[in-house]
Backbone as numpy.savetxt, mean C-alpha at the origin, in Angstrom:
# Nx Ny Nz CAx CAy CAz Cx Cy Cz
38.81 31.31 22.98 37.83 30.27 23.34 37.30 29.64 22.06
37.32 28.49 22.21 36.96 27.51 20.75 35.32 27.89 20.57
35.09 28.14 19.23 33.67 28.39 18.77 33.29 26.62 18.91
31.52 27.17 19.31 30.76 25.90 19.12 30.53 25.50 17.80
30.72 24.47 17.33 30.02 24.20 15.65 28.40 24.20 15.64
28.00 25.00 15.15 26.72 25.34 14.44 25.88 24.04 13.77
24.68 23.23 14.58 24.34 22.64 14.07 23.59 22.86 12.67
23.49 22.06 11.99 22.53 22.38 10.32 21.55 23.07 11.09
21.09 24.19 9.86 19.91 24.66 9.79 18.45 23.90 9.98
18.72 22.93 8.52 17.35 22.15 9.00 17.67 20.63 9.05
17.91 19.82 9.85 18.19 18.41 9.87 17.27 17.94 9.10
18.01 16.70 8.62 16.65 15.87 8.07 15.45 15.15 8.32
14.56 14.91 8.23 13.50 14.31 9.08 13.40 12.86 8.52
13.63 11.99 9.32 13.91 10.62 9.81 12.58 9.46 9.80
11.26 10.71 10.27 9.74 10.29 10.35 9.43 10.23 9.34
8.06 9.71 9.00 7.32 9.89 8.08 6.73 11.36 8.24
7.02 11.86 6.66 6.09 13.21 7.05 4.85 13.50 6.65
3.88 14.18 6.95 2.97 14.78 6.63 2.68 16.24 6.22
3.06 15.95 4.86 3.19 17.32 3.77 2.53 17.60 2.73
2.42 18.70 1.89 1.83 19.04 0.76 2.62 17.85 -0.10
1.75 17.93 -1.47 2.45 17.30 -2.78 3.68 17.88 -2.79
3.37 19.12 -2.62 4.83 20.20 -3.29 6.02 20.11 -2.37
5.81 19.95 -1.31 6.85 19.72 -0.20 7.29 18.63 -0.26
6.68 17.32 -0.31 7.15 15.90 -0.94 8.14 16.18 -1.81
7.93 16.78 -3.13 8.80 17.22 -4.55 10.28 17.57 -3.96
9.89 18.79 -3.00 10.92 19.69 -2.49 11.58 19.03 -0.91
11.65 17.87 -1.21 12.00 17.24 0.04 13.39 16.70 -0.39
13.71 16.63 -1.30 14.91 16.07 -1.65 15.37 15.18 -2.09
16.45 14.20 -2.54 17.04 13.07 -2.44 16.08 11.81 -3.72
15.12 12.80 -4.72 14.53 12.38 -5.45 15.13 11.01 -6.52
16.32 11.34 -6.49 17.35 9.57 -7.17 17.17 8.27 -6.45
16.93 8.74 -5.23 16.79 7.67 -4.55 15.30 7.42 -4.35
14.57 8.36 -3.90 12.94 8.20 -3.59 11.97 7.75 -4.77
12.30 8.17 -6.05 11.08 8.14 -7.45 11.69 6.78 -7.51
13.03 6.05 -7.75 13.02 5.06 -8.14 12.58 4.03 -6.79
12.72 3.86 -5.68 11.94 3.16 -4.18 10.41 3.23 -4.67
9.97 4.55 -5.32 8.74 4.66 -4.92 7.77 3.09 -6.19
8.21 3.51 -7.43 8.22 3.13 -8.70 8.25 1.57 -8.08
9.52 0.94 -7.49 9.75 -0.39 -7.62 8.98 -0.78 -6.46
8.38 0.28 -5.49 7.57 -0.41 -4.60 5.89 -0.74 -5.03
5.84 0.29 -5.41 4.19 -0.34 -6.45 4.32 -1.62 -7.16
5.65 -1.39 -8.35 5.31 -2.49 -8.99 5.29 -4.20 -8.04
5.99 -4.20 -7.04 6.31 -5.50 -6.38 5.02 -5.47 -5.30
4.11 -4.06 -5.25 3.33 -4.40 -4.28 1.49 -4.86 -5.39
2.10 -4.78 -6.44 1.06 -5.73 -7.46 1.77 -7.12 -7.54
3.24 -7.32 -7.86 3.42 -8.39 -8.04 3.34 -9.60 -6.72
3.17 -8.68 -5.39 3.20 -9.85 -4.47 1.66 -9.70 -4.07
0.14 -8.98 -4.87 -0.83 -9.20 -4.60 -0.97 -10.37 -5.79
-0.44 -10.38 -6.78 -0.67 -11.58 -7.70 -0.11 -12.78 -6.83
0.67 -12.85 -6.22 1.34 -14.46 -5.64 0.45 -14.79 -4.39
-0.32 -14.19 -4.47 -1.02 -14.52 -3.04 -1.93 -14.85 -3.86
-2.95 -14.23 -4.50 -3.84 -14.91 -5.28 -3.72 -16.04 -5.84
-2.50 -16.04 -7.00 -1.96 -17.18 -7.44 -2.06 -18.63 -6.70
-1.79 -18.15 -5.32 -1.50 -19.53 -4.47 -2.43 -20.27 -4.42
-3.77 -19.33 -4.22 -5.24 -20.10 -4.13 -5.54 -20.32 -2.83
-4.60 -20.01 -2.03 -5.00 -20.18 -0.55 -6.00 -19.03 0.41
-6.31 -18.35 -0.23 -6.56 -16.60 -0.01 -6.24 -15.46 -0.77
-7.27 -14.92 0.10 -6.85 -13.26 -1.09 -6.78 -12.31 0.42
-5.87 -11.04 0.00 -5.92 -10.05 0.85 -6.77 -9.33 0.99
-7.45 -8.38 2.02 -8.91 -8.02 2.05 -9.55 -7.78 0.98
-8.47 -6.57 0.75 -9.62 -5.66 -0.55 -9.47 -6.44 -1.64
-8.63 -7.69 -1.93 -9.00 -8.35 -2.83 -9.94 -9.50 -3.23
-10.42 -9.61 -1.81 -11.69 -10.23 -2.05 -12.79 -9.45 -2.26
-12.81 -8.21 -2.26 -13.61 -7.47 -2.87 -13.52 -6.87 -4.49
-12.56 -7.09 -4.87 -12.17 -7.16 -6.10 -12.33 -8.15 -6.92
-12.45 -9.56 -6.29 -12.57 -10.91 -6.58 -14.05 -10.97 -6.84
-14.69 -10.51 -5.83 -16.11 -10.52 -5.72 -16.88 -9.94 -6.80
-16.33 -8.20 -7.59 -16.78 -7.70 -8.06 -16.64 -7.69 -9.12
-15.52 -8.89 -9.76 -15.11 -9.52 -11.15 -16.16 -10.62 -11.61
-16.67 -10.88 -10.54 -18.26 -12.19 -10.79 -19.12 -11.40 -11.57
-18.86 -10.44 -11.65 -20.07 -9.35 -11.77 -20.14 -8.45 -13.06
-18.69 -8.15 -13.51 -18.68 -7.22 -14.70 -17.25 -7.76 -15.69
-17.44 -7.88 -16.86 -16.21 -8.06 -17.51 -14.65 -7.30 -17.77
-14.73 -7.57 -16.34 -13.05 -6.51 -16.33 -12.32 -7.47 -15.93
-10.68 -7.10 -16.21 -9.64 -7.83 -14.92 -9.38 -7.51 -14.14
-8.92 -8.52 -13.55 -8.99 -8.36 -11.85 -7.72 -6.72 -11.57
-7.14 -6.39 -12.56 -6.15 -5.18 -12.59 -7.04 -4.54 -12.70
-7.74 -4.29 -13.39 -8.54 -2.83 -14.01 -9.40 -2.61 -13.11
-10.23 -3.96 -12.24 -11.17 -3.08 -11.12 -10.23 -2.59 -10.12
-8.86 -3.60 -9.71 -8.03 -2.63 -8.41 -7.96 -1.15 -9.43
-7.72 -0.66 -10.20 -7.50 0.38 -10.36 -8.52 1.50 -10.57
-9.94 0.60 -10.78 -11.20 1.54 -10.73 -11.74 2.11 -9.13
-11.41 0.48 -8.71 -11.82 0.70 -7.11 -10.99 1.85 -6.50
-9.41 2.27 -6.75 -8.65 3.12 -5.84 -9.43 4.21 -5.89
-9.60 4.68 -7.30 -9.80 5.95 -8.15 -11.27 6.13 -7.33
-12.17 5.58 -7.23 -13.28 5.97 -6.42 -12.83 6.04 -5.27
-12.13 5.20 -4.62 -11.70 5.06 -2.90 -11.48 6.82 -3.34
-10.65 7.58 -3.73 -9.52 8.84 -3.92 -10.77 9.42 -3.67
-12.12 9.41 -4.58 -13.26 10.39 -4.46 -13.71 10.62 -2.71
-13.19 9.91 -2.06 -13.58 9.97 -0.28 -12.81 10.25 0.54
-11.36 10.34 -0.35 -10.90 11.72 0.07 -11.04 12.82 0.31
-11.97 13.41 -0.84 -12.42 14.70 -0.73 -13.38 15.24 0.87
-14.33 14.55 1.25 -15.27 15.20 2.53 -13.60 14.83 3.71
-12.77 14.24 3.59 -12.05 13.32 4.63 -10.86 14.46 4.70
-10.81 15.70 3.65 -9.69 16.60 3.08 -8.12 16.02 2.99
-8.21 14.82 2.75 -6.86 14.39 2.62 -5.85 14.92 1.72
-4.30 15.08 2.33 -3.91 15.37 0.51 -3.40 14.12 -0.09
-3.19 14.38 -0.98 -2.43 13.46 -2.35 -1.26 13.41 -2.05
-0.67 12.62 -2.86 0.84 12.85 -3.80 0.90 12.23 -4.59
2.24 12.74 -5.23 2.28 11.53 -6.46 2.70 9.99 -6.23
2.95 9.84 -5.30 2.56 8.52 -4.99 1.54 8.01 -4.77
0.32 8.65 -4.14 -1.10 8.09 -4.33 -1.68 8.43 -5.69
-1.50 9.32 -6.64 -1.62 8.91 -7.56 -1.47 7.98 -8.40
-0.07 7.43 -8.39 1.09 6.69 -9.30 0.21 4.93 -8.47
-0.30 5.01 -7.15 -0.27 3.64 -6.47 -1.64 3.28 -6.91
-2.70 3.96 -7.60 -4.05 4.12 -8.18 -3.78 3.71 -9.61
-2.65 4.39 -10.14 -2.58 4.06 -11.69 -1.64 2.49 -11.77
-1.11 2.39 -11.07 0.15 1.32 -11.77 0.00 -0.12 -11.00
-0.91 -0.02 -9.64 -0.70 -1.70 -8.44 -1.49 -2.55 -9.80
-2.54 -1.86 -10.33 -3.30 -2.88 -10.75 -2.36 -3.48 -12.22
-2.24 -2.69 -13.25 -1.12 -3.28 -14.51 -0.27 -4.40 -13.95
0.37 -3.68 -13.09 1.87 -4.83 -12.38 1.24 -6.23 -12.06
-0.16 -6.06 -11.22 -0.63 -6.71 -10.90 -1.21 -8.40 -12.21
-1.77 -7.32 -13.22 -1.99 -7.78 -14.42 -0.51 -9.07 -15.38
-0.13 -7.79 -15.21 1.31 -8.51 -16.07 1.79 -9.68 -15.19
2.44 -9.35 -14.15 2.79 -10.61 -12.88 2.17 -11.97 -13.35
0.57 -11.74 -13.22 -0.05 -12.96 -13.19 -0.09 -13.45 -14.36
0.56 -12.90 -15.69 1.17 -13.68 -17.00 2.08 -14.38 -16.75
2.75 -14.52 -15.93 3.69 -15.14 -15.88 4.31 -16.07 -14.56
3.30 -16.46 -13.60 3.27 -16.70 -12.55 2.92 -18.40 -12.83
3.37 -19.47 -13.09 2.47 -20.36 -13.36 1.73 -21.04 -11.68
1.05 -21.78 -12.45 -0.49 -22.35 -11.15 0.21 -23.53 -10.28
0.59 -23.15 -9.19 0.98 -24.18 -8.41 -0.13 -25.35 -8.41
0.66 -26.85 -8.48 -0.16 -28.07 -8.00 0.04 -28.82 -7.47
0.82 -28.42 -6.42 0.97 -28.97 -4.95 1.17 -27.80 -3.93
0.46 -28.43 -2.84 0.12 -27.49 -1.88 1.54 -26.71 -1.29
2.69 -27.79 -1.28 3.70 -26.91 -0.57 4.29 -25.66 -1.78
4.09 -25.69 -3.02 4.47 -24.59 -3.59 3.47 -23.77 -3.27
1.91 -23.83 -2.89 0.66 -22.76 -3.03 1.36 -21.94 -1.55
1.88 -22.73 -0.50 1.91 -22.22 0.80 3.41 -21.33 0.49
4.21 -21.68 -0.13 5.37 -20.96 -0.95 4.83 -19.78 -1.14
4.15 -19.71 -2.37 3.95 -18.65 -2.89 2.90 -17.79 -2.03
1.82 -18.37 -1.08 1.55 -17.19 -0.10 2.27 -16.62 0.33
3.24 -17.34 1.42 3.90 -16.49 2.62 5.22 -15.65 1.42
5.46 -16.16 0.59 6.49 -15.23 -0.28 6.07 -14.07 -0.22
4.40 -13.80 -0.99 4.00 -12.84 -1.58 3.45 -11.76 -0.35
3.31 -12.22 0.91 3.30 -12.01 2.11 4.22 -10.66 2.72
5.48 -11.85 2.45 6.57 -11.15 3.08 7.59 -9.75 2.06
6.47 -9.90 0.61 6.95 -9.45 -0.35 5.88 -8.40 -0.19
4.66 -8.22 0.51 3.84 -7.13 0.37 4.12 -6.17 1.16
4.87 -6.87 2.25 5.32 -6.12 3.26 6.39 -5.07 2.79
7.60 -5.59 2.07 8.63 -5.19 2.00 8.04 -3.93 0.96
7.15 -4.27 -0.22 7.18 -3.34 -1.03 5.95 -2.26 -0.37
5.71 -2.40 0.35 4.90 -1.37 1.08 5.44 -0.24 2.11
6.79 -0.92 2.66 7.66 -0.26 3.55 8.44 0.28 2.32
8.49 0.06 1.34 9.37 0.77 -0.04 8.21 2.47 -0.90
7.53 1.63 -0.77 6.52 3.15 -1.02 6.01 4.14 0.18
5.76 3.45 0.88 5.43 4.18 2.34 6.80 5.03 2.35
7.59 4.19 2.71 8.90 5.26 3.04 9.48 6.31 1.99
9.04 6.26 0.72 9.81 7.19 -0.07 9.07 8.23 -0.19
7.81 8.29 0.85 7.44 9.64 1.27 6.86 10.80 0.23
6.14 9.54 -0.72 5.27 10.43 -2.01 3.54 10.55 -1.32
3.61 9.97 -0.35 2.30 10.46 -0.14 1.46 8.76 0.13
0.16 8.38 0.92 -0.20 6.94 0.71 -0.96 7.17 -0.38
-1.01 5.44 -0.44 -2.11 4.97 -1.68 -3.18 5.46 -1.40
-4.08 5.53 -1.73 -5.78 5.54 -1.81 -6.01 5.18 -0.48
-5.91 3.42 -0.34 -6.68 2.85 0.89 -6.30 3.32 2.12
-4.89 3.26 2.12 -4.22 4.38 2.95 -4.50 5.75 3.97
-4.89 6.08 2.36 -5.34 7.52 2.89 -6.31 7.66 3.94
-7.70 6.52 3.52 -8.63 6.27 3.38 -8.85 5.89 5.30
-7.59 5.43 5.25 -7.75 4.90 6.12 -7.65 5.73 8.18
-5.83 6.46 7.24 -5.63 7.93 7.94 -6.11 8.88 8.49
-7.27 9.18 7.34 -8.38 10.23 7.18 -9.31 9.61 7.77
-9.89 8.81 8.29 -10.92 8.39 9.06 -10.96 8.67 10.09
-9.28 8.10 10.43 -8.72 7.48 11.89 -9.17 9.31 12.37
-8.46 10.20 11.66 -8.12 11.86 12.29 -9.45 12.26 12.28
-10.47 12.26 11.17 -11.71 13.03 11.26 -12.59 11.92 12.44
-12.50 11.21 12.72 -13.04 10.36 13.96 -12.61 10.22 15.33
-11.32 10.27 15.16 -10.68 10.06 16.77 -10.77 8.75 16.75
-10.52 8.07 15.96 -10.68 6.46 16.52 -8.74 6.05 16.19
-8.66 4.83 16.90 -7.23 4.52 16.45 -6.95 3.79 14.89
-6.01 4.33 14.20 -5.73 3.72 13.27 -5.83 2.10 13.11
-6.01 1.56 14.09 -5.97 -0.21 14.21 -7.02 -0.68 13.95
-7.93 0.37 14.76 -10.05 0.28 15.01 -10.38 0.51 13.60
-9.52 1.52 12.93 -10.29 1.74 11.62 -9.48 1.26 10.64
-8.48 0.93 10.68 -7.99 -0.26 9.72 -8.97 -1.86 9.78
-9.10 -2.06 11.13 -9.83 -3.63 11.19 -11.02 -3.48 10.71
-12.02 -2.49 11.07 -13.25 -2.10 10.06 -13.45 -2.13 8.50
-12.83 -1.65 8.32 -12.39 -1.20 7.02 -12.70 -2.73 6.30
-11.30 -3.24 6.80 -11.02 -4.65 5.92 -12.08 -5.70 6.38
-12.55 -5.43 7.38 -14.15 -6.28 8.08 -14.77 -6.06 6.51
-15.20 -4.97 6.72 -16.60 -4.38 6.09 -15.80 -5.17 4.96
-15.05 -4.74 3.87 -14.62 -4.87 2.26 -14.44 -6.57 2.09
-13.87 -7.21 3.36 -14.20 -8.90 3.16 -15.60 -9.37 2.88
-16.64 -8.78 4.11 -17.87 -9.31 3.96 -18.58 -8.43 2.73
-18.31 -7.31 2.03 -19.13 -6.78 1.06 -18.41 -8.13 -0.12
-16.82 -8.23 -0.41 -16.55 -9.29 -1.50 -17.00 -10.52 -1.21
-17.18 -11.01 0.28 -17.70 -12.46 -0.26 -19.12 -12.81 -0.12
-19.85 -11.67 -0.05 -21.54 -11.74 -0.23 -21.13 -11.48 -1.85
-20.28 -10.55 -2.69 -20.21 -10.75 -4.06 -19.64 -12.28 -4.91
-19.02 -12.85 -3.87 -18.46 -14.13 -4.64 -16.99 -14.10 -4.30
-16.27 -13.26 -3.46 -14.94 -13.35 -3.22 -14.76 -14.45 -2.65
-13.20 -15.01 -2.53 -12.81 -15.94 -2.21 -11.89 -15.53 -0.73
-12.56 -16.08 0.03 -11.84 -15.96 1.77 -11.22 -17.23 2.44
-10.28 -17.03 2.27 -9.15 -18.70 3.03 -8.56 -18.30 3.80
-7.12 -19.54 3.99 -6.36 -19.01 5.52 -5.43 -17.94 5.38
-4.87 -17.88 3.48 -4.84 -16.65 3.62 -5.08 -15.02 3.71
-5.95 -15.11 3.69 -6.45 -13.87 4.32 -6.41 -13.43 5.33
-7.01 -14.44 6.35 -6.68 -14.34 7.97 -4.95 -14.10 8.39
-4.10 -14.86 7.69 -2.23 -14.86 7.36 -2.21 -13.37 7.50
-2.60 -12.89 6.40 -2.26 -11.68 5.89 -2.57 -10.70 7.24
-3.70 -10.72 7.45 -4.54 -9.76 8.16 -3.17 -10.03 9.68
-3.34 -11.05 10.08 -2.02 -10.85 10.84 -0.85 -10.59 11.10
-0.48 -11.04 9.61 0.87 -10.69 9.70 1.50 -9.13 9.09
0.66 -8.50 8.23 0.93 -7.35 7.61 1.64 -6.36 8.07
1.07 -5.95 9.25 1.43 -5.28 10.01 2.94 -5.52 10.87
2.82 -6.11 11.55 4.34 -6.38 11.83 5.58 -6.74 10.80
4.82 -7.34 9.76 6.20 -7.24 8.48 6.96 -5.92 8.07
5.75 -4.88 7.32 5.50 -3.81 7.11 5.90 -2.89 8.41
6.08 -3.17 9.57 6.53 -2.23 10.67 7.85 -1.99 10.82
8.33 -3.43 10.63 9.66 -4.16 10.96 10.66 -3.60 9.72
9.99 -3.52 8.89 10.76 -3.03 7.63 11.06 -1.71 7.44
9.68 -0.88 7.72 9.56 0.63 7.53 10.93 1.61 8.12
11.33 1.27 9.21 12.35 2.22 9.23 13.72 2.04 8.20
13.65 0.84 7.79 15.17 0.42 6.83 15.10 1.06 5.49
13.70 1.62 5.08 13.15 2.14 3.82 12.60 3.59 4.02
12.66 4.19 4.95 12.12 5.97 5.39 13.30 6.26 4.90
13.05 7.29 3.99 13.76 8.16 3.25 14.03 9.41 3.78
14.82 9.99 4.58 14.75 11.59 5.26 14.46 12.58 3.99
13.58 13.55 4.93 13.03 14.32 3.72 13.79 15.88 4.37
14.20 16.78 2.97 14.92 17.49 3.57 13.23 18.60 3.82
13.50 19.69 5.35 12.90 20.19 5.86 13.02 21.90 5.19
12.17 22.47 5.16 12.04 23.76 4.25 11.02 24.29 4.85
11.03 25.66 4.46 9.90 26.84 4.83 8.35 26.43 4.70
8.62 25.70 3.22 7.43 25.56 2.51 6.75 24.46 2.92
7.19 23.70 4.16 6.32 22.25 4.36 4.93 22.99 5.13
């Protein structure tokens, strides 16, 4: 009688997972994931610079970043990267974990972000400004489904956001729309700048970023230690 073939021990997991740092590490396929993870930060600063750039809008939390540059002599890089690093401190009551991708997405959106906009010149006509929104749009999406999926862990806001949704019981949608409520109206009582794109964004994010995410989930190999 013909033996059955023995499926794998541990298949790969296809989902997004929810793991230690160390299990992330020990997940596998790291040639492919550190470099996804790396090129998704940097493009997810370079397509928050083209949205700015355009002048048509800023994305939420960057009108709170916008707002809070009226205010103290930094660049607009160095507060995204001050702001994560405190967002990370509300992690702690929320017990979220890390990874090195929410680390790495705290240290590096804002630089990329920085550098980009050296070299971005100032649109002066409207059909390049509307260009360079929906580009940077469809470019936030993509590089977000590129870090999301290589399964180092979320950014800050992310987390921020996760950890709410679970220690509350509310749906991730309820406390995503809050969130970016509250951080629009705290930046433009500071001086942020709120246009159509913002409202763009706020709509479209999500379904870009959805649509993409499975073409960029990285299977993580499954172990004792998750």
């Amino acid at each position: 009688m013909p033996s059955t073939p023995t499926p794998p021990a541990h298949p790969p997991r296809r989902e997004l997972a929810n793991v230690s740092a160390v299990a992330q590490l020990r997940g596998g396929r790291l040639a492919r994931r550190l470099p996804q993870l790396l090129a998704g930060l940097y493009l997810f600063g370079a397509s928050m610079a083209m949205i700015v750039n355009s002048g048509l809008g800023m994305i939420p939390w960057d009108v709170l970043h916008a707002g809070i540059m009226r205010h103290v002599p930094l660049t607009f890089g160095t507060i995204i990267t001050i702001l994560a690093l405190l967002v990370l401190l509300l992690w702690i009551p929320l017990k979220q974990q890390p990874g090195l991708g929410t680390v790495l997405n705290a240290l590096l959106v804002g630089p990329s972000f920085d550098l980009t906009l050296l070299f971005l010149p100032q649109p002066r006509e409207l059909g390049w400004s509307i260009v360079l929104l929906l580009g940077g749009i469809v470019l936030n999406g993509v590089a977000s489904a590129m870090y999301i999926g290589s399964q180092f862990g979320p950014g800050p806001r992310d987390g921020l956001m996760t950890g709410l949704s679970r220690v509350t019981g509310r749906s991730i949608r309820l406390v995503r729309t809050l969130i970016e409520v509250a951080v629009v109206a705290v930046g433009w009582l500071l001086g942020g700048v709120v246009g159509i794109g913002t409202l763009l964004y706020a709509l479209s994010i999500g379904p870009v970023t959805g649509a993409l995410l499975p073409a960029f989930t990285v299977s993580l190999r499954q172990s004792q230690h998750d």
